[in-house]
Each structure stands twice: as C-alpha cells, then as structure tokens.
C-alpha positions as CSV (number, residue, x, y, z in Angstrom):
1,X,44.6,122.6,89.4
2,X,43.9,120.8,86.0
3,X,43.4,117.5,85.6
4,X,46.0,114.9,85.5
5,X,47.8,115.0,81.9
6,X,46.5,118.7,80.8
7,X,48.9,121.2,79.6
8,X,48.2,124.9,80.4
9,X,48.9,127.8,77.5
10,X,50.9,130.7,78.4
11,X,51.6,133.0,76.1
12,X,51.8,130.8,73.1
13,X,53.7,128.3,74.4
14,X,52.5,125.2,75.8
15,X,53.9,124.1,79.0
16,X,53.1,121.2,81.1
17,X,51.5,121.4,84.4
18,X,53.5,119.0,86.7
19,X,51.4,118.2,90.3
20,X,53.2,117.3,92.7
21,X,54.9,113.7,92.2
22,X,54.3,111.1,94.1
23,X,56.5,108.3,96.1
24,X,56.9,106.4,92.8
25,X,57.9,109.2,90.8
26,X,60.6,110.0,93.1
27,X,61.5,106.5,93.6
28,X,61.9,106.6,89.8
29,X,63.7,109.8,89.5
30,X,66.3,108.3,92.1
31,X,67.0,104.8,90.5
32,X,67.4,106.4,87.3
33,X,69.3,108.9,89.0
34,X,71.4,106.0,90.2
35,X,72.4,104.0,87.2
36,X,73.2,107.1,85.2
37,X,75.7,107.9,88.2
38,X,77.1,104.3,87.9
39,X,77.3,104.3,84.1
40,X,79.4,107.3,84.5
41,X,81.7,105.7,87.1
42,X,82.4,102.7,85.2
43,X,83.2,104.9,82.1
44,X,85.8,106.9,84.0
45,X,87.9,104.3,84.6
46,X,88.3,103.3,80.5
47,X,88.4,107.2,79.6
48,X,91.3,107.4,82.2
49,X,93.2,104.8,81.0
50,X,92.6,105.9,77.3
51,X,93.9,109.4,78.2
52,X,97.2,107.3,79.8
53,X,97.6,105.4,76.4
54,X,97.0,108.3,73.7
55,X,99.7,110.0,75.8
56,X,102.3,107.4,76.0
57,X,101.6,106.3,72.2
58,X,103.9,108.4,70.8
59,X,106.6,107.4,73.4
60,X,106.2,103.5,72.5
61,X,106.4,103.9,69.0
62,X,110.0,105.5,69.4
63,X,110.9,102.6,71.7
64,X,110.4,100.5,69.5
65,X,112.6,101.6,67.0
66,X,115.2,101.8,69.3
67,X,114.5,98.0,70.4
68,X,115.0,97.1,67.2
69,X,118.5,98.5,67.0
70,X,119.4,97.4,69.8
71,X,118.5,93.7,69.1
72,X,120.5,94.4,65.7
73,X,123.4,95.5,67.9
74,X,123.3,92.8,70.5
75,X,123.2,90.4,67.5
76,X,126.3,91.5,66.2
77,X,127.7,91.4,69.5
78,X,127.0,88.3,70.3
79,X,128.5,86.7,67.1
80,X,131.6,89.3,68.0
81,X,131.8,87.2,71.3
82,X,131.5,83.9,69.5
83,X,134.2,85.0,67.3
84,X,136.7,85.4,69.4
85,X,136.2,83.0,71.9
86,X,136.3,80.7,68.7
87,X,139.8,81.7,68.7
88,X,141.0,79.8,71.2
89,X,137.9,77.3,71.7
90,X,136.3,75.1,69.1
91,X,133.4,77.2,67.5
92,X,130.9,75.2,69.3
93,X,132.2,75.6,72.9
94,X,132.2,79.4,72.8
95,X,128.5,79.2,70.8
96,X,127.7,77.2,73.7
97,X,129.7,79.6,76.5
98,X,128.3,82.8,74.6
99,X,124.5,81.1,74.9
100,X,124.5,80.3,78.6
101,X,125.8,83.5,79.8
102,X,123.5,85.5,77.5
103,X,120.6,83.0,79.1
104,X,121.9,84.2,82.8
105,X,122.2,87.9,81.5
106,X,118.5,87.8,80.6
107,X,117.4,85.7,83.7
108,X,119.1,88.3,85.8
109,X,117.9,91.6,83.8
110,X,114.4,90.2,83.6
111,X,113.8,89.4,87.8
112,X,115.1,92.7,88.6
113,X,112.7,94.4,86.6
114,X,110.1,92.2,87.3
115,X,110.8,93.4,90.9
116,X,110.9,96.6,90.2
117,X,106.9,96.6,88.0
118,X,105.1,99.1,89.3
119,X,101.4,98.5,88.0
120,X,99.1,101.1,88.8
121,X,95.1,101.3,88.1
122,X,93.2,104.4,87.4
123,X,93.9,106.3,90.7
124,X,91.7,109.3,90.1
125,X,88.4,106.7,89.3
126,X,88.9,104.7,92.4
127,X,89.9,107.9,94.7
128,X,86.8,108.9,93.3
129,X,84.4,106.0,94.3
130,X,86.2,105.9,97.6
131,X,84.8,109.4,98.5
132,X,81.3,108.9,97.0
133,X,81.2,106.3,99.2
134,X,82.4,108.4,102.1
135,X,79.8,110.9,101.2
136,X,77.1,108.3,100.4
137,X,77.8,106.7,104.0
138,X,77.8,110.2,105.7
139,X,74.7,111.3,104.2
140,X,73.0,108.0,104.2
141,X,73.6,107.2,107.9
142,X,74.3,110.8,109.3
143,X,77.1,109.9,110.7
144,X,81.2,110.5,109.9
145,X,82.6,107.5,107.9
146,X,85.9,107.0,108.5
C-alpha cells in the first residue's frame, strides 16, 4: 500500500488511493449522511405546499373577481331592501332592520363554515417521516415497530 495521502497513476489519470477508513471516517460519513437526509425532509414539506399553491393560484385569482361582484351585488341588494322597507318604515328603522339581519346572516354563514374548515398539512412529508421512522426503528432495534 502507499503511504497515507499518495495518489497512484494509472494510465494518465491520477486517482486517489483510499485505505480503508477508519471509525471516524465512518462516523463522519454517517452524520453528514444524516443532516443531508434531514435538510431534505424539512424541504419537502415547503416544496409540497409550494406545489399546492402554484396550483390553486390560478383558481384564487378568478375568485376573486367573482367576490368582488358579488359584494357589488349584495350592495345593491341591500340598499334594494332598505328601499322598500323605507316604504312603509322610516328610512332609519329599515337601515337599522336591513343591518341586524345582514349581521345574523353573516354570523350564521361564517360558523357553519368555520365548522366545516378542513385544514390539512403536507400529508405526503409527514407520511413520509412516519415510515422512516418505522424503518429507522426496525433497522435500528431489529425489531417490528408498530
């Protein structure tokens, strides 16, 4: 073997000669090994969730624009309403009636979709710690993790 550090020639390339490594080297190897491996697992997550809202983008923008017709048409509605209630009330009692049951309207609206929110988080990243985890366990302590 050559010394420690010497690189052997072989056909006119040059080519380290590696002995073989040590506890530290592997120790090495492996924590590096490790970080690189959790780098990649907390990037996953943002990639995934960048993926969800380049997709969606497109979608929002459009529901927007819709929003904002349909707050034009509720706000002719409403002074509709006001109108004729005005009729037969003074103008400020059907203001007022027109307010507190577009108050209750929203109260309502708003808890039932409050209710029905379904926040989700990046389901593929955290299936995918789960069952390194699994593996890590199973490997690690030779036994089934379940």
């Amino acid at each position: 073997m050559l010394p420690h550090g010497r690189v052997r020639v072989v056909s006119g390339t040059v080519a380290p000669v590696y002995e073989r490594p040590g506890y530290r080297t592997l120790l090495g190897r492996i924590r590096e090994n490790v970080r690189t491996y959790i780098r990649k697992q907390l990037e996953l997550p943002r990639q995934e969730i960048a993926e969800i809202v380049r997709a969606n983008l497109a979608a929002a923008k459009w529901f927007g624009v819709a929003a904002a017709f349909v707050f034009m048409f509720l706000t002719a509605l409403v002074f509709l309403v006001v109108a004729l209630i005005a009729l037969v009330l003074p103008l400020w009692a059907s203001a007022l009636i027109v307010l507190v049951l577009m108050g209750l309207g929203a109260g309502i609206t708003g808890f039932v979709g409050y209710k029905r929110l379904d926040l989700r988080g990046p389901t593929r990243s955290i299936n995918s710690v789960k069952e390194t985890i699994r593996w890590a366990k199973q490997r690690l302590l030779g036994r089934s993790a379940s």
